[in-house]
C-alpha positions in Angstrom: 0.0 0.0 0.0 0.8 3.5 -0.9 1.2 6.7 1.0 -1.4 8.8 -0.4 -1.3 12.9 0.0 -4.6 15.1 -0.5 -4.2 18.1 -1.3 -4.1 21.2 -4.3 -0.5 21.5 -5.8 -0.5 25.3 -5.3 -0.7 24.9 -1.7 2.9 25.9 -0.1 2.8 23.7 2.8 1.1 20.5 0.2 4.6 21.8 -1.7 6.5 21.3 1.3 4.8 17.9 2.5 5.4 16.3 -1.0 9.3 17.7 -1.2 9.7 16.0 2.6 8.2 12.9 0.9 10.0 12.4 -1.7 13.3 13.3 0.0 12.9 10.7 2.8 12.4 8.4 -0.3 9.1 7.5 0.6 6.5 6.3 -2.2 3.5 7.8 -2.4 0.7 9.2 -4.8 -0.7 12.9 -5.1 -4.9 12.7 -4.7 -5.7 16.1 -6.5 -8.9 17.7 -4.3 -9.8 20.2 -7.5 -9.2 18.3 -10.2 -10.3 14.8 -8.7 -12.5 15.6 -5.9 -12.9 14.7 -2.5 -14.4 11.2 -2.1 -16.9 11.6 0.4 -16.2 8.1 1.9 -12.9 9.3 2.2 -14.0 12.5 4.0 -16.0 10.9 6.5 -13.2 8.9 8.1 -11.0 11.9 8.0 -14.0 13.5 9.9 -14.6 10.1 12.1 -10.5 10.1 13.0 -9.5 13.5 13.4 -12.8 15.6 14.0 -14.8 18.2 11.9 -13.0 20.9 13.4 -9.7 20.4 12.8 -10.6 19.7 8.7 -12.5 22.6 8.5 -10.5 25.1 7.4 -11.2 28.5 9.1 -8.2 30.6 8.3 -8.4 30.3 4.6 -9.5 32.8 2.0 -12.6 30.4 0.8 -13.8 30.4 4.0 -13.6 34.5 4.4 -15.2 34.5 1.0 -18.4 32.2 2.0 -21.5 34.0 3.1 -22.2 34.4 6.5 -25.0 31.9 6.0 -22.5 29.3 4.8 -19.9 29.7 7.6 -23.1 29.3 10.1 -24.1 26.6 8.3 -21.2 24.7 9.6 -22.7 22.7 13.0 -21.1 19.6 13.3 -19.9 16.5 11.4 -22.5 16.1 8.8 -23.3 19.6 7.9 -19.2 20.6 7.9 -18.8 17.5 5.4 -21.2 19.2 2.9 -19.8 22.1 3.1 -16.2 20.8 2.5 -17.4 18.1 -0.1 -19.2 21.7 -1.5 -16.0 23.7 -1.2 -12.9 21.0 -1.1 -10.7 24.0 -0.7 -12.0 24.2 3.2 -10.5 21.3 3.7 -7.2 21.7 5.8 -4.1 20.5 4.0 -2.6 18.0 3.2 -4.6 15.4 4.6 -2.4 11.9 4.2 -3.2 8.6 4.6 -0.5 6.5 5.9 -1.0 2.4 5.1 -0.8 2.0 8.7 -2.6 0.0 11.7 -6.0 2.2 12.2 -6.1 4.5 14.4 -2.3 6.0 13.2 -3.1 6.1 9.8 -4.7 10.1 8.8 -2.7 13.2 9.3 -4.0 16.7 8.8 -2.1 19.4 7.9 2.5 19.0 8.0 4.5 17.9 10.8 7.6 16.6 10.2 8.2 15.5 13.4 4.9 13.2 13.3 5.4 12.4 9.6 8.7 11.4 10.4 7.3 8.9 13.5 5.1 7.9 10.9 7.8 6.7 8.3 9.1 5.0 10.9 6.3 2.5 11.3 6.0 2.3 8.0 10.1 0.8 7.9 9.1 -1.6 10.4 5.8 -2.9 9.2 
């Protein structure tokens, strides 16, 4: 199984999450959020592991440029999932998927401190 990295390539710290990749020599593939979508089953284990909250991106300029309405809109699990799987962009990034045991195996966002525990595992699986 592959590492797989969601993101937008334009994103400076998905730019600096796939360079760390690929110079610790790990394998992995790119899952492109504009161009191939989120997968919504996908989204709601993201949601289910890490929380609503911390995918929900806040801080970005989609989310200053949704309507008061829309921001409200967000209440908890379900309604923040179609407002992300409406707006992919909200979605924090990169959100990777590490072919690990469950429970270790979705990241939000770069550490490379906690990717690098990560790689780890991966060495000794």
């Amino acid at each position: 199984m592959k590492i797989t990295l969601f993101g937008i390539p334009n994103c400076d710290t998905v730019k600096k999450a796939r360079a760390w990749l690929t110079a610790q020599g790990l394998d992995y593939q790119f899952h492109h959020f504009a161009a191939q979508g989120v997968p919504a089953e996908h989204l709601k284990r993201w949601v289910d592991h890490c929380g609503w909250e911390t995918l929900l991106n806040r801080r970005g300029t989609t989310w200053r440029k949704l309507s008061p309405e829309e921001q409200a809109s967000a209440q908890d699990a379900a309604s923040a999932q179609v407002l992300m799987l409406r707006h992919p962009s909200l979605i924090k990034r990169p959100v990777v998927e590490w072919p690990l045991a469950p429970g270790q195996q979705i990241t939000v966002g770069f550490d490379a401190t906690a990717w690098a525990e990560h790689a780890s595992a991966l060495q000794n699986v």
